[in-house]
Structure formats: C-alpha cells, structure tokens
C-alpha positions as CSV (number, residue, x, y, z in Angstrom):
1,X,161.9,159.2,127.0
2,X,161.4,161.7,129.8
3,X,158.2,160.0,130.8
4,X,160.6,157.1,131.6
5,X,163.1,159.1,133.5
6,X,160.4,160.8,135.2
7,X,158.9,156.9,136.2
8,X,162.9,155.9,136.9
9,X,163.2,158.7,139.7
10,X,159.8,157.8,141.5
11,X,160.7,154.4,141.6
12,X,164.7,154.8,142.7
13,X,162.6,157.3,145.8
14,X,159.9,154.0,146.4
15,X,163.0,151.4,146.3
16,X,165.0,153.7,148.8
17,X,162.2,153.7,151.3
18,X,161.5,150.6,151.0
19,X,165.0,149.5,152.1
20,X,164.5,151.8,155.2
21,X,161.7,150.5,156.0
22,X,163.1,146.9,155.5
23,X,166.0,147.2,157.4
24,X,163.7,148.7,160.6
25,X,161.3,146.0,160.1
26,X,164.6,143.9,160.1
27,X,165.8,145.2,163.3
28,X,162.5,145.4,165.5
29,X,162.2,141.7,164.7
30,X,165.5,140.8,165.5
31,X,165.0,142.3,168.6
32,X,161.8,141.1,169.0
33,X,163.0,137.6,169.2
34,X,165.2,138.4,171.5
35,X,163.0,140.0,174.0
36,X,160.8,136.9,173.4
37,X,163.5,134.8,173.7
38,X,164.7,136.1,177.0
39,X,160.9,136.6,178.7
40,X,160.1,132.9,178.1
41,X,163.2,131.5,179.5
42,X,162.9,134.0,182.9
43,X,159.8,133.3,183.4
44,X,159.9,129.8,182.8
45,X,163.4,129.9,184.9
46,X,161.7,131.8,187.4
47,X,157.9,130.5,187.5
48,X,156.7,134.2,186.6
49,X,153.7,134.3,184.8
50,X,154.3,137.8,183.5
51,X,157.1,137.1,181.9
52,X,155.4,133.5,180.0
53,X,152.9,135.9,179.2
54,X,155.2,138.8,177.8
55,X,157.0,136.0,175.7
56,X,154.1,134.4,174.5
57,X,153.1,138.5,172.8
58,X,156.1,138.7,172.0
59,X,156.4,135.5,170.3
60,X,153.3,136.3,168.0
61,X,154.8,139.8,167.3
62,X,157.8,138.1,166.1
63,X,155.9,136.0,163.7
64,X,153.4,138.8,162.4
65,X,156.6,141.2,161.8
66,X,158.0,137.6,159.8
67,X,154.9,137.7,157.4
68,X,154.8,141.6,157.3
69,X,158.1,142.2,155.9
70,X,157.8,139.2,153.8
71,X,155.1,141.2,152.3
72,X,157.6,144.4,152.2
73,X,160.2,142.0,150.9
74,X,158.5,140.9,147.7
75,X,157.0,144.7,147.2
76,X,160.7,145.7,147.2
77,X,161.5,142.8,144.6
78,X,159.1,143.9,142.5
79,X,159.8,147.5,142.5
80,X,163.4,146.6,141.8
81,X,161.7,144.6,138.8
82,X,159.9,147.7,137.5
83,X,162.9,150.0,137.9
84,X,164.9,147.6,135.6
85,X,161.9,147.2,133.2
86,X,162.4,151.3,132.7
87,X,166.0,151.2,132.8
88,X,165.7,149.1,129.7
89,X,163.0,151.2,128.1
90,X,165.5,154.1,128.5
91,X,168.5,152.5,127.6
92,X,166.7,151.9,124.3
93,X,166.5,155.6,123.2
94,X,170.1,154.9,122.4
95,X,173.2,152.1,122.6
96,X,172.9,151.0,125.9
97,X,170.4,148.3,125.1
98,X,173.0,146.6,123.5
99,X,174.5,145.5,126.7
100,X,171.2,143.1,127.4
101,X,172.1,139.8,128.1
102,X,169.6,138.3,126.2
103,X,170.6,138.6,122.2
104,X,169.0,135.5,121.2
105,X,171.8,133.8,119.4
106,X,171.4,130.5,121.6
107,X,168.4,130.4,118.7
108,X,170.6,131.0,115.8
109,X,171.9,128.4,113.6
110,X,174.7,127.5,111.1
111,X,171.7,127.6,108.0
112,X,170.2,131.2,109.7
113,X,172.0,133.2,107.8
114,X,169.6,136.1,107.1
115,X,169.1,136.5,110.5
116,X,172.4,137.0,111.0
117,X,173.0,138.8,107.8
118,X,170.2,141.7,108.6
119,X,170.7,141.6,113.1
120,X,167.7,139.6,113.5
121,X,169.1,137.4,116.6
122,X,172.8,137.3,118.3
123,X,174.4,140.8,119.4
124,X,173.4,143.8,118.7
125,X,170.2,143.0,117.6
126,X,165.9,143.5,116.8
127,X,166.1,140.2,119.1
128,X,168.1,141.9,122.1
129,X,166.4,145.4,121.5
130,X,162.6,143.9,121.9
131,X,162.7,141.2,124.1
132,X,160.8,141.7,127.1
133,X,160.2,137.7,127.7
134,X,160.8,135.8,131.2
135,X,160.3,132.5,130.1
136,X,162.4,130.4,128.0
137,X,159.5,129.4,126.0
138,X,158.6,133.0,125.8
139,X,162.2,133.9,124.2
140,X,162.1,130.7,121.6
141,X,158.1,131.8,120.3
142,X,160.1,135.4,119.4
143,X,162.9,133.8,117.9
144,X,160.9,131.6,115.9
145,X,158.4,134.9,114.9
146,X,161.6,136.5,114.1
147,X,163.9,134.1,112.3
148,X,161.1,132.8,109.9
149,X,157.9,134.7,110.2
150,X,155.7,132.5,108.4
151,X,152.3,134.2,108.9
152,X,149.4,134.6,106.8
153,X,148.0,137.9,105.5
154,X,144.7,137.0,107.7
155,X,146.9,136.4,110.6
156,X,149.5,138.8,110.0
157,X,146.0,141.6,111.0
158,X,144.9,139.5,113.6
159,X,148.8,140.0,115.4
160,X,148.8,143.3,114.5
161,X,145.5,144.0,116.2
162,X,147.1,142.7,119.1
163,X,150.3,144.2,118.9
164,X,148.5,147.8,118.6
165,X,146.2,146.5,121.6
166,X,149.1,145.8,124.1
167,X,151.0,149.3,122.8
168,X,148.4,150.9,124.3
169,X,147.7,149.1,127.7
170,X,150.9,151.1,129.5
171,X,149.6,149.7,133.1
172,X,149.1,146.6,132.4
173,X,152.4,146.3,129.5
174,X,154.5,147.6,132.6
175,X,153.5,144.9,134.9
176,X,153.1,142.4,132.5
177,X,156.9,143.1,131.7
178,X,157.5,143.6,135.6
179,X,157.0,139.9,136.3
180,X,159.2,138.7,133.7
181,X,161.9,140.6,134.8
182,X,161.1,139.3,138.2
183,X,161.3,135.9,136.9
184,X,164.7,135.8,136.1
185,X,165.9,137.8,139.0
186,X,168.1,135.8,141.9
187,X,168.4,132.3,139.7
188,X,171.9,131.2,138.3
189,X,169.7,129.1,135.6
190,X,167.5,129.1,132.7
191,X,164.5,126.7,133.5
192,X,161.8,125.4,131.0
193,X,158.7,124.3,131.1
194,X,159.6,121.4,128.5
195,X,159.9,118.6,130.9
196,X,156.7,119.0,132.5
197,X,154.7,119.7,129.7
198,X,156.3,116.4,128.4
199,X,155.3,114.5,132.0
200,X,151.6,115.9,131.2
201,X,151.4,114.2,127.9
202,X,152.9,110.9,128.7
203,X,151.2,107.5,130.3
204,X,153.5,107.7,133.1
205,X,151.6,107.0,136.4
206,X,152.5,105.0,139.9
207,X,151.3,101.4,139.8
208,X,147.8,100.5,141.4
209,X,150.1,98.3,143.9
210,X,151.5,101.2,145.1
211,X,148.3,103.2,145.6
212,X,147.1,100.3,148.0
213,X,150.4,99.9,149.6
214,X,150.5,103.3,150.8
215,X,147.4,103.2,152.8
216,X,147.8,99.0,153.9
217,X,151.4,100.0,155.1
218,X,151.1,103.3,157.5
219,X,147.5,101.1,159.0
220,X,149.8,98.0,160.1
221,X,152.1,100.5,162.0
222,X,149.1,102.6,163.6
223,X,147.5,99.3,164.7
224,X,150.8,98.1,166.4
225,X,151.2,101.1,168.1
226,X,147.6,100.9,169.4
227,X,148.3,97.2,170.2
228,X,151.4,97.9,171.8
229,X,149.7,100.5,174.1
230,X,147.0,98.2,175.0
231,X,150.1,95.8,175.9
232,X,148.8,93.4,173.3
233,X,152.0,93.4,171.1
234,X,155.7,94.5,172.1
235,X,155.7,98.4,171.2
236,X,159.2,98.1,170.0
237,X,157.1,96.4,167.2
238,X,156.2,99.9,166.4
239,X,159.6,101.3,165.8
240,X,160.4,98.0,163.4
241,X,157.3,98.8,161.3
242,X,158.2,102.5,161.4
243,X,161.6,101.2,159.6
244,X,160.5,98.7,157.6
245,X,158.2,101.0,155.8
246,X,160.9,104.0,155.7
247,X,163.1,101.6,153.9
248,X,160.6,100.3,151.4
249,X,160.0,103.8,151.0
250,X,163.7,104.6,150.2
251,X,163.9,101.2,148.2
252,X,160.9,102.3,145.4
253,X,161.5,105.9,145.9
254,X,162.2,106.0,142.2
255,X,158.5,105.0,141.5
256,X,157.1,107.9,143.4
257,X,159.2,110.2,141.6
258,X,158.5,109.5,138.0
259,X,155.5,111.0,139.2
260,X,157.0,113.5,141.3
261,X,160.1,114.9,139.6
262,X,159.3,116.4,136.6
263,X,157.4,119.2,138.8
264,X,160.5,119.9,140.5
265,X,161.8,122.5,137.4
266,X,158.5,124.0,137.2
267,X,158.3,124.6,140.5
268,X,161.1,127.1,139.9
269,X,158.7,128.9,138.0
270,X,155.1,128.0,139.3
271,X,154.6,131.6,141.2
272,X,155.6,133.9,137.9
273,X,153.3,131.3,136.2
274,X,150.2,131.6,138.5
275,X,151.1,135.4,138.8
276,X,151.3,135.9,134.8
277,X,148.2,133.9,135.2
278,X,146.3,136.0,137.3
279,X,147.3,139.5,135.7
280,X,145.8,138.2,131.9
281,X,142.1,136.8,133.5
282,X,141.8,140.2,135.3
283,X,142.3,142.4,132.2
284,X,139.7,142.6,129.1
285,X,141.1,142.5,125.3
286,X,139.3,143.6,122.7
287,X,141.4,141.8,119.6
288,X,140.8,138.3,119.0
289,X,144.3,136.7,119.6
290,X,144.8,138.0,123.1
291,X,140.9,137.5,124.1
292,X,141.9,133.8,122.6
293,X,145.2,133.7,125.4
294,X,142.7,135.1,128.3
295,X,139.9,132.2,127.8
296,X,143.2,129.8,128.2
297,X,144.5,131.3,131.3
298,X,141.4,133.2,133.0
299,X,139.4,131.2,136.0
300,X,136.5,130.1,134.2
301,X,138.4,128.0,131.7
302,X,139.7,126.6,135.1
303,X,143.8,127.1,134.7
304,X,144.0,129.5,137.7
305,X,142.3,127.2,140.0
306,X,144.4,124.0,138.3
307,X,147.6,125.6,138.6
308,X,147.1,127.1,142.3
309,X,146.3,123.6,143.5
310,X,150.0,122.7,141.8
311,X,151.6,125.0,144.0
312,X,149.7,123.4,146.6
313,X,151.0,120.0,145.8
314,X,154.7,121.5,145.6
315,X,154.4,123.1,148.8
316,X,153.8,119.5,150.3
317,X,156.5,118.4,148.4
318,X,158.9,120.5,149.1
319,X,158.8,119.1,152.9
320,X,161.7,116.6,151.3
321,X,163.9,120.1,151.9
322,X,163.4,119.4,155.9
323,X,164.8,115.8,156.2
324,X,164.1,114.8,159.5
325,X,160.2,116.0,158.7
326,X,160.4,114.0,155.7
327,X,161.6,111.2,156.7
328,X,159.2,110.9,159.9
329,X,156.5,111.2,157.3
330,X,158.0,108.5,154.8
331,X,158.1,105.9,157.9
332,X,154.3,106.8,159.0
333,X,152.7,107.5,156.1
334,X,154.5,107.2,152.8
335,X,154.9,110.3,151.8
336,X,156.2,110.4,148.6
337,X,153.5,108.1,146.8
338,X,151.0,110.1,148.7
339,X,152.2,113.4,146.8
340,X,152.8,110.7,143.2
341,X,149.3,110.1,143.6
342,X,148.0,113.5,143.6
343,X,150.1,114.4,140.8
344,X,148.7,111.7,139.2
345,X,145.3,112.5,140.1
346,X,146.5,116.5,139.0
347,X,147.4,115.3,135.6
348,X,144.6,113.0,134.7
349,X,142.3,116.1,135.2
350,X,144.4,118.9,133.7
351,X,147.6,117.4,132.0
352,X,146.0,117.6,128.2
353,X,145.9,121.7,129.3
354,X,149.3,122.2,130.4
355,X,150.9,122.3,127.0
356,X,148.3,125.2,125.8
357,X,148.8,127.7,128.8
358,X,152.2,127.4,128.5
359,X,151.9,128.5,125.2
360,X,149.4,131.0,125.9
361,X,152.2,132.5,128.2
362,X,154.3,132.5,125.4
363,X,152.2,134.0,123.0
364,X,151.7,137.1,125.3
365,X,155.4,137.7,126.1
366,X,156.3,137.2,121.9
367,X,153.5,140.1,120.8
368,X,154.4,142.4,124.1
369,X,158.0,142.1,122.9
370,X,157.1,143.5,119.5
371,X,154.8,146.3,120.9
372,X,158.2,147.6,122.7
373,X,158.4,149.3,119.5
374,X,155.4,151.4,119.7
375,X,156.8,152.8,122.5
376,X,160.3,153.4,121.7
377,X,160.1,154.4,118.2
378,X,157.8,155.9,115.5
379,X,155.7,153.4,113.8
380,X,152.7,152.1,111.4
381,X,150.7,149.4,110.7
382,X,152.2,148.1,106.9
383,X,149.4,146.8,104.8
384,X,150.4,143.1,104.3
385,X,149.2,141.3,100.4
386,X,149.9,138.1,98.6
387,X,150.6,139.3,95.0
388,X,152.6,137.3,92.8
389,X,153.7,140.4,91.3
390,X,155.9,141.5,94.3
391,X,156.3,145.2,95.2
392,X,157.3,147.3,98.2
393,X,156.2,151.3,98.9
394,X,157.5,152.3,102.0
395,X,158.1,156.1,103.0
396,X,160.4,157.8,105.7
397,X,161.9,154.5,106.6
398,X,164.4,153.9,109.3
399,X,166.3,151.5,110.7
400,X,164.5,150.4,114.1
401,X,168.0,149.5,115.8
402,X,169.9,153.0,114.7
403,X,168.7,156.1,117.7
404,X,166.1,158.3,116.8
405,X,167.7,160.9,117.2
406,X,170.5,160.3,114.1
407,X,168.3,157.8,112.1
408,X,168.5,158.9,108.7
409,X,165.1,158.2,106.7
410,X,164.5,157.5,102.9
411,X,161.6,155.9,100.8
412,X,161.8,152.5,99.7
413,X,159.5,152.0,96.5
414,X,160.7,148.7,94.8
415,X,158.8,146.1,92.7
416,X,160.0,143.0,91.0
417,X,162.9,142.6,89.3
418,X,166.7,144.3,89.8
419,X,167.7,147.4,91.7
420,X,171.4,148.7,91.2
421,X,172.3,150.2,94.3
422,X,176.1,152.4,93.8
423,X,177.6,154.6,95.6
424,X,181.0,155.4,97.5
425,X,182.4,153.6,100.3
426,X,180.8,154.1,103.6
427,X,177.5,156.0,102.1
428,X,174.9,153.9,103.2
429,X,174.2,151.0,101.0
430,X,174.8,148.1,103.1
431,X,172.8,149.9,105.9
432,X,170.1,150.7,103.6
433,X,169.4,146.6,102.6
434,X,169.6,145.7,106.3
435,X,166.7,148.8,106.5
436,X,164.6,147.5,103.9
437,X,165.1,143.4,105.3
438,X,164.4,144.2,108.7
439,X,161.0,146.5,108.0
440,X,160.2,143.6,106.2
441,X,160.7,140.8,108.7
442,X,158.5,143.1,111.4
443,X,156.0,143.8,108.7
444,X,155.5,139.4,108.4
445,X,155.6,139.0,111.9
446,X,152.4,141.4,112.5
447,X,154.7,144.2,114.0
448,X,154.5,147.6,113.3
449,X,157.7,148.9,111.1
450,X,159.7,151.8,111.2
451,X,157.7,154.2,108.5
452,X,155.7,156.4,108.2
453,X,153.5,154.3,105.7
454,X,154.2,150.6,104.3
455,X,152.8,148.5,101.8
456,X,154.4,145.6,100.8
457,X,153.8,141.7,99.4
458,X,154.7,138.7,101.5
459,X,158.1,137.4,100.1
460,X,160.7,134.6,101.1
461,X,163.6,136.7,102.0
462,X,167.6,135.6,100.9
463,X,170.5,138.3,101.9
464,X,174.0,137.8,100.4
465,X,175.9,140.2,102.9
466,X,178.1,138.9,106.0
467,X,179.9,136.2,103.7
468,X,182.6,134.3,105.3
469,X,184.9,131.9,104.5
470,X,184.9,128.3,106.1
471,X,188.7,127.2,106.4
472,X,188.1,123.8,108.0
473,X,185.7,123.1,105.2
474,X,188.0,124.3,102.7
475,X,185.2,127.2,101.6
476,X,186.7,130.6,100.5
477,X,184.4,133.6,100.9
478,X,183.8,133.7,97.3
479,X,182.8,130.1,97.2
480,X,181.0,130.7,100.2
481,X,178.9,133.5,98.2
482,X,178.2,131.4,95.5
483,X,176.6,129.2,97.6
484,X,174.7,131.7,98.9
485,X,173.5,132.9,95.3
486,X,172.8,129.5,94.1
487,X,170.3,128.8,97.0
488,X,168.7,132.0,95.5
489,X,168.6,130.7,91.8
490,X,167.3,127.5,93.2
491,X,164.3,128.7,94.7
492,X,163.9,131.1,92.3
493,X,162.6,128.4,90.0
494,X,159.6,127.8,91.5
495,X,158.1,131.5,91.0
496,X,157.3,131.8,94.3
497,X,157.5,135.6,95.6
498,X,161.0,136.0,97.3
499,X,163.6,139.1,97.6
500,X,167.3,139.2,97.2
501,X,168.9,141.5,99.1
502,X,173.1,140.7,98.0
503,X,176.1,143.4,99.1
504,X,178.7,144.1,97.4
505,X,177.9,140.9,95.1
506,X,181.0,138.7,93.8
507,X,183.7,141.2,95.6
508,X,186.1,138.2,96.3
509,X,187.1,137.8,93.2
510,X,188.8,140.3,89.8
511,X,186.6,142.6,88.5
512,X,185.9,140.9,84.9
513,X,185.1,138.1,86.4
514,X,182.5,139.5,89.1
515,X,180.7,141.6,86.7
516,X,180.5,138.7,84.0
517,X,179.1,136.5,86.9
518,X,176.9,139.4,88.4
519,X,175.0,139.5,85.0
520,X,174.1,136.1,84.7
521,X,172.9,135.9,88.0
522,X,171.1,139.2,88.6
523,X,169.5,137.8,85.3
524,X,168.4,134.9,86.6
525,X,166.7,136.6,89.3
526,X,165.2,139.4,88.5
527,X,161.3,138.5,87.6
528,X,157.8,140.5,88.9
529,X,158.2,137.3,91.4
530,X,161.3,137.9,92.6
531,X,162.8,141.8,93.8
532,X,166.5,141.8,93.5
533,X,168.2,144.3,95.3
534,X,171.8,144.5,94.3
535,X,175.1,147.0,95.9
536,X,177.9,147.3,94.1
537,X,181.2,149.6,92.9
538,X,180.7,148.2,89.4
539,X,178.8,150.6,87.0
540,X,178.6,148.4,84.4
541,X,176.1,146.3,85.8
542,X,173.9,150.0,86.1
543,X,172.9,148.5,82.4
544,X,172.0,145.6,83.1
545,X,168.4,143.8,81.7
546,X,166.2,141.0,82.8
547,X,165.9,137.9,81.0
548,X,162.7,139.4,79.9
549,X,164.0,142.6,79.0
550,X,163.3,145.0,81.4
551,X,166.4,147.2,82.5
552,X,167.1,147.7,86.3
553,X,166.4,150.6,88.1
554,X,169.3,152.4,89.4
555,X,169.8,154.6,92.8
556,X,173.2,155.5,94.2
557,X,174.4,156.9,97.9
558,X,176.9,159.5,97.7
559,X,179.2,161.6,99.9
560,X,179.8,165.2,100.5
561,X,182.6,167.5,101.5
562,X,183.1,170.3,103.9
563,X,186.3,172.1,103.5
564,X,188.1,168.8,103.5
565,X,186.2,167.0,105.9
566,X,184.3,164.1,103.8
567,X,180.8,163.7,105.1
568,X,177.5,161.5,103.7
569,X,173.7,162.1,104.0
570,X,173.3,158.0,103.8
571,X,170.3,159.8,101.7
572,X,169.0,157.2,98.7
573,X,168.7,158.9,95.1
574,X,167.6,158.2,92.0
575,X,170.4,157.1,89.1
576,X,174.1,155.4,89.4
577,X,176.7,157.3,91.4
578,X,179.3,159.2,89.5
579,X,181.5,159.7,92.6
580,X,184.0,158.1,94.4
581,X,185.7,158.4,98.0
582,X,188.8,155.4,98.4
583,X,191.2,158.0,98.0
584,X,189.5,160.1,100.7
585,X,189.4,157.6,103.3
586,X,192.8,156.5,102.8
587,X,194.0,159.5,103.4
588,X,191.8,160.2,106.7
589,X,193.3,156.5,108.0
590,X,196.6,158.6,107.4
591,X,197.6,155.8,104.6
592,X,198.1,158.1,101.7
C-alpha cells in the first residue's frame, strides 16, 4: 500500500501544478484576446498598420495558447484519472472501497441468489471491490464472469495466463485503468455501445434515390446562381432553390438519420474507444487470450484506422451543434445524406467488425478487473479439474473482501458428501461458507484466489444462506428455504458435480422438526458428486450418514474468554463444538 501512497502524493504535487499552470495559461489568453481585440479595432479605427499588424500576432497567439492549454487541459484530466485510479487501489487495503458507486447489482436478479447469498454483485461486494471497467459492456462481461462462471478447465488456464500477464504489466494496468476512469468522468449518463453495434448488423441503409438526389439537388442551385450572375435567370431563383432544398432536407431528415443516429451514443464514447484502442496495439502479450484482443484492436487488423475515420465522420456531424452552419450546408449541399452515405459506406466496409472490438474492449477491462487482486491481496493460481468425484484442498484461505490486515486464514480440505459445520454464535461459520463460495467462484472464472495453494473440481454451486421471506407472495422464510433446498435435490439427480453450501439449515422452524427434515435432505445430497456443506446449532445431525453410508465429517468454530470479555479465533477445527455462547451475548447486549 505505501507504493500507492507514495504514487498518490506525486500525483496530488503534478495535479497542483497543473492547475497553476492552467489558470496562467487561462489568464495570458484572456488577456491576449483582449490586446488582440483592442490592436485590430485601433488600427483599423485608426488606419495604423502597426497596430493591424500587432493584432494579427496577437490573434495567432491567442489561438496557439487555445490549443496549448487544451493540451494542459486534458493532461490535467487524466492525471485527475490516475489519482482516482490509486485512491481506489488504496481504499482497497481496507473498507473504504465499499463506498464505490459501482456494486453491480443493476446485474443481479430475482433467481441470482448465490450471488447475493456469497457478495458476488450489489453492495459490498467481489463486484464493487474489483471492478476497474469504463464501459457498460465492460461491467456486464464481469458480471456475467462473476455471476455464472461457466468456463472450461482449458479455458479456465488460458484466463489465468492472462490474468497473471496483466498483474504484472503495472505501466500499462495503470493506464489501461486510467482511461476508464476517465471515461466516466464529467457525464450524468451511462452510454452503451448496444445501439450501434445493432445499426452495424442491420440492412439499414439510405435509399439509392437519395444518394442521386443529394448531388442532382445542390447542382440545380449552383447552376442558378451561375445563371443568375450571367443575368440569364433571376438570381432570386437562387435563394428559392436554396429553400426548396433546405426544406426537402428537413422534410426526409428522418431518412438520413437512420443512418446517422445510432452513432450519436457512441460518439460519447468514440475517443476512450480509439484511446483504449491505441494503448492495446502498442503493447506485446505473451498469453494467448490477450494476444487474441490485440490482433482485434491493433492497426494491422485495420480497427484503429476504421474507428479514427468514425470520429472523423462525427466530427462532420457534429456541425448540426452550430445551426446556422448546418443549416447553410443542408440548403447548399445536403448535408445530412452526405454524412448517411458515409456511414453507409463506413458500415458496408467495417460494420461485421464492430461487434468483436467491442467485445474485445470488454474482455480486457473483465480480466484487468480480476488481476486487481494480484495487487491488493495475496494470491495463487488454483489448479482447476473436472472429476466426478468432487473434492477441494485449499490452505491459508481468506476471504478476499475482509482487510489483510485482520483476515483470519484456515484450510479448506473437503470432498464429496456432508460436512457438519457447529459452533457458537458469532464464531465464524457463516463467514467461513461465504470463504470457501467465493474462492470458488474466482477459481472458475480463471482468477487467482485467496490461498496460499488451491486445488479444486469444477462444481455448480447452490448456497442456502440469506433466506427471506416473500409477503406479497405469501412465502415464509422457511418455505422460502425449502425452495431453496428442493432446487438442490432437483439437480442433484442428475449426478452432475455441484456443492451445497446451506446456513443455519431449517432454522425457521421447532427443533424436531428441522433436524428430522435436515436428515433427509443432507441425505439426499451428500454423494462423491455432490459436497455438502452444512452449519448448524443441532448436534444431532453431527451423526448423520449418507444414503450410501458414509458418515459426515465434522468441524466446529468456537469462542474464547478473557476475564469476562468473550472473544473467537473464527479458527476452523476438527470435531462438533461442545460449547455454547447465547447466554454470553445476551448479557453483553445488557438483556440478561
């Protein structure tokens, strides 16, 4: 973290002078339009050349100190980008990352309810602590890699290769990261690509009519005006055709922008595009997935060059912003299906692209977002298999959300079947299943985990924890639960490798009842297909077996007292718990 603070201080000195230098740049223009200002209008005023000529410097002062502290303007916006791009790296040491505003739970739905279950997307979560993404399409590719990491084990290395690649490029991480800060810095809305890349793929072009009528149209008025000044025609003939065509203009305007719109969004975003662009093709990768997302993006596959001649065509577009300008150029030369017709020309040549640099884009702000964790925490590389016969081995693992500095490690070594997880309240059960779920989620996604060693089998993961009821529905929490359980069960029947990770199982309703119920499902589970973790204050189910006979393991949590101060190690151990601790939290909450 110091190297951060160290990088936060340099840059709050840069940003400082910056604004000094700004705000003189600022001034000496100000007044160097003024002194223009003044020596054109004496000497003008006054017929003295020396004074034309002092304006005329002047003048070109003025606009060379306009282009020069544009250039001191945007270096200034994009050191204010890297300062906030460390500030976040710091804040991530401890709790302040948890005031990001991006959490991801626009990308959570009603049937996501591991992800919400382990902090996987919505407050305070792996979501809000890694993502680095500018881009909306950037931010939905994590969610998705996230929420339902569907990876093969060949893939799963290929992203990991990656992942490990980006950890160590710090320069060009930083300034990757830089830009898509800088992306969302000064707009009041989210913009996506989506529309475009939709325009791209469709059949939507202007009608050859139109590409005729813009050139037969602006000739008809040129030749009147050279008629009228011949004194052939009336000139005012000029001005009618001027109109005439300015109104047909205004009258099909719709055409040209079917053609035309769909680039306005994007055009939001076109610079950080072409700049994300530009930073990939200069910098070599040596793993195969982000080699892949330079031969997209780099100039010889031809995107640079495509998407710079966009920005070109926007530019010309954006003359619609001057009105009088635009409209002059709508009467005399149809403007508007001038600029439909290069965007149709654009698209024809480039439009079956679009859809895969976007992507590409994407796929580098999803695996830079995971390698935020090389960086902020202590990681591996988990080895990734496909058994049938399901097993995790995991040492020193930690929670990647919970500060380094009072993480609490333990060993995870778990194979199919049930795990009976006791202890008192406020030990570190629950915490310990989100661990485990969350180590396991990074591990499919190709990101390194929190451990000091992993290996593990690729499982379809259920969780059983934040339960809630559903009043409108008419769904107690218990109910709610046994929903929950019986989507387990269900899938549970095809043999395919999946873990159950269930809190405090059955706890909304009597005890006789919940361990009755707990048997027959942890039963039905438990199978070298299917690892079943289970938390619970009911010892009896410490005895529990299989259907095929083989008893569950047992650990337990377990709490600690100094003087009379109750205290926990949240440290994982082998065998049921023999303690408990209700009475001893009452009676810190003053209630007995």
């Amino acid at each position: 973290m110091e190297k951060y603070r160290e990088q936060s201080e340099n840059l709050r000195k840069e940003i400082k002078d910056l604004e000094s230098r700004s705000a003189t740049y600022s001034g000496i223009r100000f007044v160097a339009f003024l002194a223009a200002a003044a020596g054109l209008i004496i000497g003008i005023y006054d017929g003295r050349g020396v004074f034309v000529g002092a304006g005329i410097l002047l003048t070109i002062a003025f606009i060379a100190m306009v282009f020069v502290h544009g250039r001191l303007s945007e270096k200034l916006e994009y050191k204010k980008a890297e300062a906030e791009v460390t500030r976040r790296y710091i804040a991530r040491f401890g709790d302040d990352w948890k005031k990001f505003e991006e959490n991801g739970s626009e990308y959570l739905t009603d049937e996501d309810l591991a992800a919400r279950d382990m902090d996987l997307l919505g407050a305070s979560s792996l979501f809000q602590f890694i993502c680095t993404a500018g881009t909306e399409e950037g931010r939905r590719s994590l969610a998705k890699s996230i929420k339902n990491p569907e990876y093969t084990t060949e893939m799963i290395k290929k992203r990991q290769q990656a992942i490990k690649e980006l950890g160590e490029k710090e320069d060009f991480s930083r300034a990757f990261e830089t830009l898509g800060v800088k992306t969302g810095m000064g707009k009041k809305k989210k913009y996506t690509a989506d529309e475009f890349v939709a325009y791209c793929s469709s059949d939507v072009h202007i009608p050859w009519i139109f590409n005729i009528l813009r050139f037969v149209f602006p000739l008809i008025t040129v030749m009147l005006l050279v008629l009228g000044i011949l004194g052939k025609v009336n000139i005012g003939w000029t001005l009618v055709s001027f109109f005439v065509v300015l109104l047909f203009s205004w009258l099909f305007s719709g055409v040209a922008g079917q053609a035309v719109m769909p680039m306005i969004s994007f055009g939001y975003v076109l610079d950080d595009y072409i700049n994300m662009f530009e930073l990939i093709s200069k910098e070599k990768f040596d793993s195969e997935l982000l080699s892949e997302i330079r031969k997209n993006l780099s100039q010889d596959s031809g995107a640079l060059a495509a998407i710079k001649k966009l920005r070109t065509i926007s530019a010309a577009f954006n003359i619609r912003y001057n009105p009088i300008v635009h409209q002059i150029l709508c009467g005399l030369t149809m403007w508007d299906f001038h600029i439909g017709r290069m965007m149709d020309r654009w698209k024809q040549n480039n439009g079956q692209d679009v859809a895969g640099w976007i992507k590409a884009v994407s796929d580098m702000e999803e695996l830079m977002s995971f390698a935020v964790l090389v960086r902020t925490r202590n990681v591996s590389y988990p080895k990734v298999g496909n058994r049938t016969d399901v097993h995790v081995d995991a040492k020193a693992m930690r929670h990647p959300l919970i500060s380094p500095e009072i993480v609490v490690e333990n060993d995870a070594s778990f194979k199919g079947g049930a795990a009976i997880i006791t202890g008192s309240n406020m030990s570190g059960k629950t915490t310990f299943l989100r661990t485990l779920g969350i180590n396991l989620v990074l591990a499919y996604a190709g990101a390194p985990v929190c451990a000091d060693s992993m290996e593990t089998d690729i499982m379809k993961i259920f969780t059983s924890m934040r339960v809630t009821d559903d009043v409108s529905n008419g769904i107690s929490t218990f109910y709610a639960e046994i929903l929950r359980i019986k989507t387990m069960v269900e899938y549970r029947k095809q043999n395919k490798p999946m873990l159950c990770l269930i809190d405090e199982i059955f706890k909304g309703t009597n005890s006789a009842d919940r361990i009755v119920g707990a048997t027959q499902v942890i039963r039905k589970l438990a199978s070298t297909s299917s690892m079943t973790l289970v938390s619970t204050h009911d010892f009896e189910l410490c005895d529990l077996k299989a259907e095929d006979g083989t008893p569950a393991v047992n650990y337990h949590f377990e709490e600690y007292y100094e003087g009379d101060q109750l205290k926990f190690d949240y440290k994982k151990k082998e065998g049921r718990c023999t303690t408990t601790n209700a009475m001893a939290i009452l009676h810190m909450a003053g209630l007995a």
